[in-house]
C-alpha positions in Angstrom: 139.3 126.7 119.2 142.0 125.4 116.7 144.0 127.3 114.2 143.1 127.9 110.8 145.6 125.5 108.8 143.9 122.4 107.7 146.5 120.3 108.6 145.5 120.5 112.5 143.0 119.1 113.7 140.3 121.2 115.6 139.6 119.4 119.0 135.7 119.4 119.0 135.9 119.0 114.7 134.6 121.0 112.0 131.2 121.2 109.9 133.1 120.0 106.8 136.7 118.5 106.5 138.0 121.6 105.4 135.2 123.8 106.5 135.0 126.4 110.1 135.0 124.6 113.6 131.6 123.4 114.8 131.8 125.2 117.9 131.9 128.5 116.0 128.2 127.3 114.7 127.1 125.7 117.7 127.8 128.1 120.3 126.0 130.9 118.5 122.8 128.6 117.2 122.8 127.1 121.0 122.9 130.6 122.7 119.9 131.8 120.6 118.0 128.4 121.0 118.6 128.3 124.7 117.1 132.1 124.9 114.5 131.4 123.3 113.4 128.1 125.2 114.2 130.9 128.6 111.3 132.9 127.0 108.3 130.3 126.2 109.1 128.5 129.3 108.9 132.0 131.7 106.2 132.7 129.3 104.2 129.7 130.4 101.6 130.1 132.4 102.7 128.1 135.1 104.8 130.9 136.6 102.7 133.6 137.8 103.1 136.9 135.2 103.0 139.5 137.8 106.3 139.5 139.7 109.2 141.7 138.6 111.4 139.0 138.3 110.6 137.5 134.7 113.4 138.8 133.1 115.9 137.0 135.7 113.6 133.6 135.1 113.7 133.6 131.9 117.9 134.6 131.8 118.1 131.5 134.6 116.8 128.8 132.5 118.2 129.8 129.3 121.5 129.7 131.3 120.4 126.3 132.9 119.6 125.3 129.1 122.6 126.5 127.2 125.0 124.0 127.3 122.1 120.8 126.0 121.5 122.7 123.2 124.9 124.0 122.1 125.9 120.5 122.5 122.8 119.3 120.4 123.7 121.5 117.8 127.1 120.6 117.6 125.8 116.9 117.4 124.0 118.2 114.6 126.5 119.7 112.3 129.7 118.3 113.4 131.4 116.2 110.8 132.9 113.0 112.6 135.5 112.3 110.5 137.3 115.5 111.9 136.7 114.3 115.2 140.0 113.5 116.4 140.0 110.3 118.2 136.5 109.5 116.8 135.9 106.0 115.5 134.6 105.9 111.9 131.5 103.1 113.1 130.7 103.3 116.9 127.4 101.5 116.1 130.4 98.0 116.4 132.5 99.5 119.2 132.6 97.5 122.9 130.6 100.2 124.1 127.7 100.4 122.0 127.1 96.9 122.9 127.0 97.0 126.2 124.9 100.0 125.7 122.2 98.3 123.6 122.4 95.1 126.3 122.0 97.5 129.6 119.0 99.3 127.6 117.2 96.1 126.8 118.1 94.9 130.7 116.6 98.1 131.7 113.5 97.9 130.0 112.5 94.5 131.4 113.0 95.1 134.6 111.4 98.4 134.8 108.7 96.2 133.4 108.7 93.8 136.0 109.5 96.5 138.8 106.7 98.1 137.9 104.1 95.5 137.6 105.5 93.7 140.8 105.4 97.6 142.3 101.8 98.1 141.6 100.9 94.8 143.1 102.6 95.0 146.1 101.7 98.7 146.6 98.2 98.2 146.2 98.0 96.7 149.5 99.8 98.9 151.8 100.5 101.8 150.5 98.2 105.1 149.2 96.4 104.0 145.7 97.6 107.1 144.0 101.3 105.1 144.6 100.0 101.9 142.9 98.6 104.3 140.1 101.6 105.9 139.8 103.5 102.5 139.0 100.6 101.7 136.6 101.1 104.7 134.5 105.3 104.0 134.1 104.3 100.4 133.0 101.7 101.7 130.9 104.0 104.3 129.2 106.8 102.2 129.0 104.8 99.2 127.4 103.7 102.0 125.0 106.9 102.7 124.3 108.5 99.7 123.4 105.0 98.8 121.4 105.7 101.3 119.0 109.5 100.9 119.0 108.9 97.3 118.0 107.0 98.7 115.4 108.5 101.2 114.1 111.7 98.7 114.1 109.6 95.8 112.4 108.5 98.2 109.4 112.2 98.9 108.3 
Protein backbone atom coordinates (compact mmCIF):
# COMPACT_ATOMS: atom_id res chain seq x y z
CA UNK A 1 0.00 0.00 0.00
CA UNK A 2 2.79 2.67 0.54
CA UNK A 3 5.98 2.49 2.57
CA UNK A 4 6.28 3.43 6.02
CA UNK A 5 8.40 6.79 5.79
CA UNK A 6 6.17 9.73 6.30
CA UNK A 7 7.63 11.59 3.72
CA UNK A 8 5.66 9.50 0.88
CA UNK A 9 2.55 9.82 0.41
CA UNK A 10 0.23 6.69 0.68
CA UNK A 11 -1.97 6.61 -2.63
CA UNK A 12 -5.41 5.96 -1.06
CA UNK A 13 -4.15 8.28 2.38
CA UNK A 14 -3.89 7.51 5.86
CA UNK A 15 -6.31 7.75 9.02
CA UNK A 16 -4.07 10.52 10.47
CA UNK A 17 -1.23 12.57 8.79
CA UNK A 18 1.32 10.54 10.31
CA UNK A 19 -0.85 7.67 11.29
CA UNK A 20 -1.29 3.71 9.26
CA UNK A 21 -2.93 3.74 5.65
CA UNK A 22 -6.66 3.71 5.56
CA UNK A 23 -6.82 0.79 3.50
CA UNK A 24 -5.16 -1.25 6.28
CA UNK A 25 -8.51 -0.23 8.45
CA UNK A 26 -10.86 -0.35 5.77
CA UNK A 27 -10.20 -3.54 4.10
CA UNK A 28 -10.49 -5.42 7.42
CA UNK A 29 -13.72 -3.30 8.93
CA UNK A 30 -15.23 -3.77 5.15
CA UNK A 31 -14.56 -7.58 4.94
CA UNK A 32 -16.29 -8.14 8.30
CA UNK A 33 -19.24 -5.69 7.56
CA UNK A 34 -19.74 -7.15 4.10
CA UNK A 35 -19.98 -10.84 5.91
CA UNK A 36 -22.08 -9.93 8.06
CA UNK A 37 -24.69 -8.04 5.75
CA UNK A 38 -24.08 -11.90 3.48
CA UNK A 39 -25.59 -13.42 6.77
CA UNK A 40 -28.85 -11.25 7.68
CA UNK A 41 -29.66 -10.94 4.07
CA UNK A 42 -29.45 -15.10 3.36
CA UNK A 43 -30.94 -15.03 6.76
CA UNK A 44 -33.97 -13.21 5.54
CA UNK A 45 -36.84 -14.92 5.09
CA UNK A 46 -37.26 -14.22 1.60
CA UNK A 47 -34.94 -17.00 0.48
CA UNK A 48 -36.25 -20.25 1.35
CA UNK A 49 -34.11 -21.91 4.52
CA UNK A 50 -34.20 -25.34 3.27
CA UNK A 51 -31.74 -25.74 0.40
CA UNK A 52 -28.16 -26.73 0.96
CA UNK A 53 -26.92 -23.80 -0.61
CA UNK A 54 -27.07 -20.98 2.22
CA UNK A 55 -23.62 -20.94 2.89
CA UNK A 56 -22.68 -20.21 -0.91
CA UNK A 57 -25.65 -17.29 -0.80
CA UNK A 58 -24.62 -15.79 1.95
CA UNK A 59 -20.49 -15.93 0.72
CA UNK A 60 -22.09 -14.52 -2.86
CA UNK A 61 -23.45 -11.39 -1.53
CA UNK A 62 -21.00 -10.56 0.97
CA UNK A 63 -18.65 -10.92 -2.04
CA UNK A 64 -21.19 -8.76 -4.18
CA UNK A 65 -21.09 -6.30 -1.06
CA UNK A 66 -17.47 -6.07 -0.17
CA UNK A 67 -16.10 -3.48 -2.15
CA UNK A 68 -19.36 -0.60 -1.10
CA UNK A 69 -18.52 -1.06 2.20
CA UNK A 70 -14.66 -1.23 2.26
CA UNK A 71 -15.00 1.90 0.28
CA UNK A 72 -17.50 3.34 2.81
CA UNK A 73 -15.29 2.72 5.53
CA UNK A 74 -12.44 4.13 3.95
CA UNK A 75 -14.65 7.29 3.35
CA UNK A 76 -15.11 7.12 6.81
CA UNK A 77 -11.71 7.24 8.31
CA UNK A 78 -9.56 8.57 5.66
CA UNK A 79 -7.95 11.83 6.39
CA UNK A 80 -8.14 14.01 3.15
CA UNK A 81 -5.39 16.04 3.64
CA UNK A 82 -3.16 12.83 2.91
CA UNK A 83 -5.04 12.34 -0.09
CA UNK A 84 -2.66 12.99 -2.70
CA UNK A 85 -4.15 15.02 -5.43
CA UNK A 86 -7.18 15.75 -3.14
CA UNK A 87 -8.46 19.36 -3.01
CA UNK A 88 -8.58 20.88 0.50
CA UNK A 89 -12.60 22.24 -0.30
CA UNK A 90 -14.44 20.27 -3.15
CA UNK A 91 -17.76 21.68 -1.80
CA UNK A 92 -16.17 25.09 -4.48
CA UNK A 93 -14.64 22.84 -7.16
CA UNK A 94 -16.29 22.96 -11.05
CA UNK A 95 -17.57 19.72 -10.24
CA UNK A 96 -19.49 20.02 -7.35
CA UNK A 97 -21.35 22.60 -9.09
CA UNK A 98 -22.38 21.00 -11.82
CA UNK A 99 -23.20 18.22 -9.47
CA UNK A 100 -25.57 20.27 -7.26
CA UNK A 101 -27.22 21.86 -10.75
CA UNK A 102 -27.71 18.23 -12.49
CA UNK A 103 -29.33 17.05 -8.93
CA UNK A 104 -31.71 19.94 -8.75
CA UNK A 105 -32.43 19.42 -12.79
CA UNK A 106 -33.05 15.90 -11.88
CA UNK A 107 -35.48 16.36 -9.34
CA UNK A 108 -37.81 18.58 -11.31
CA UNK A 109 -38.14 16.60 -14.03
CA UNK A 110 -38.61 13.41 -12.34
CA UNK A 111 -41.31 15.50 -10.91
CA UNK A 112 -42.83 16.52 -13.93
CA UNK A 113 -42.07 13.03 -15.64
CA UNK A 114 -43.84 11.52 -13.24
CA UNK A 115 -46.89 13.48 -12.89
CA UNK A 116 -47.11 13.86 -16.79
CA UNK A 117 -46.47 9.75 -16.60
CA UNK A 118 -49.34 9.08 -14.37
CA UNK A 119 -51.56 11.17 -16.46
CA UNK A 120 -50.89 9.85 -19.62
CA UNK A 121 -50.70 6.29 -18.42
CA UNK A 122 -53.95 6.37 -16.83
CA UNK A 123 -55.51 6.19 -20.06
CA UNK A 124 -53.86 3.42 -21.93
CA UNK A 125 -51.96 1.58 -20.08
CA UNK A 126 -52.55 -1.06 -16.81
CA UNK A 127 -53.62 1.18 -13.61
CA UNK A 128 -51.00 -0.58 -11.49
CA UNK A 129 -48.50 1.47 -14.23
CA UNK A 130 -50.17 4.86 -13.40
CA UNK A 131 -49.80 3.80 -9.62
CA UNK A 132 -46.51 3.04 -9.97
CA UNK A 133 -45.64 6.66 -11.32
CA UNK A 134 -47.81 7.99 -8.43
CA UNK A 135 -45.83 6.38 -5.70
CA UNK A 136 -42.15 7.80 -7.28
CA UNK A 137 -43.83 11.32 -7.25
CA UNK A 138 -45.17 10.78 -4.01
CA UNK A 139 -41.83 9.52 -2.57
CA UNK A 140 -39.87 11.97 -4.24
CA UNK A 141 -42.12 14.98 -3.20
CA UNK A 142 -41.54 13.39 0.24
CA UNK A 143 -38.25 13.62 -0.17
CA UNK A 144 -37.46 16.91 -1.13
CA UNK A 145 -40.34 18.08 1.60
CA UNK A 146 -38.23 17.07 4.28
CA UNK A 147 -34.88 18.04 2.66
CA UNK A 148 -36.31 21.57 2.46
CA UNK A 149 -36.81 21.22 5.90
CA UNK A 150 -34.27 19.87 7.26
CA UNK A 151 -32.18 22.56 5.06
CA UNK A 152 -34.52 25.48 6.32
CA UNK A 153 -33.90 24.55 10.20
CA UNK A 154 -30.02 25.03 9.93
Amino acid sequence: MCEKSAKKPCRFGRIKPDGPPALRLAIPAGLVIATVIGIVLQSAPIFPHNTMNAWLRALLIGVCVAPASIALVWAAVVDRSTVPGAIPNPEYSAEFTWYDQAAKDSLHLLLAGTGLGAALTSFWLPPMVSWTLIAVFAFAALAFAVSYLIHRES
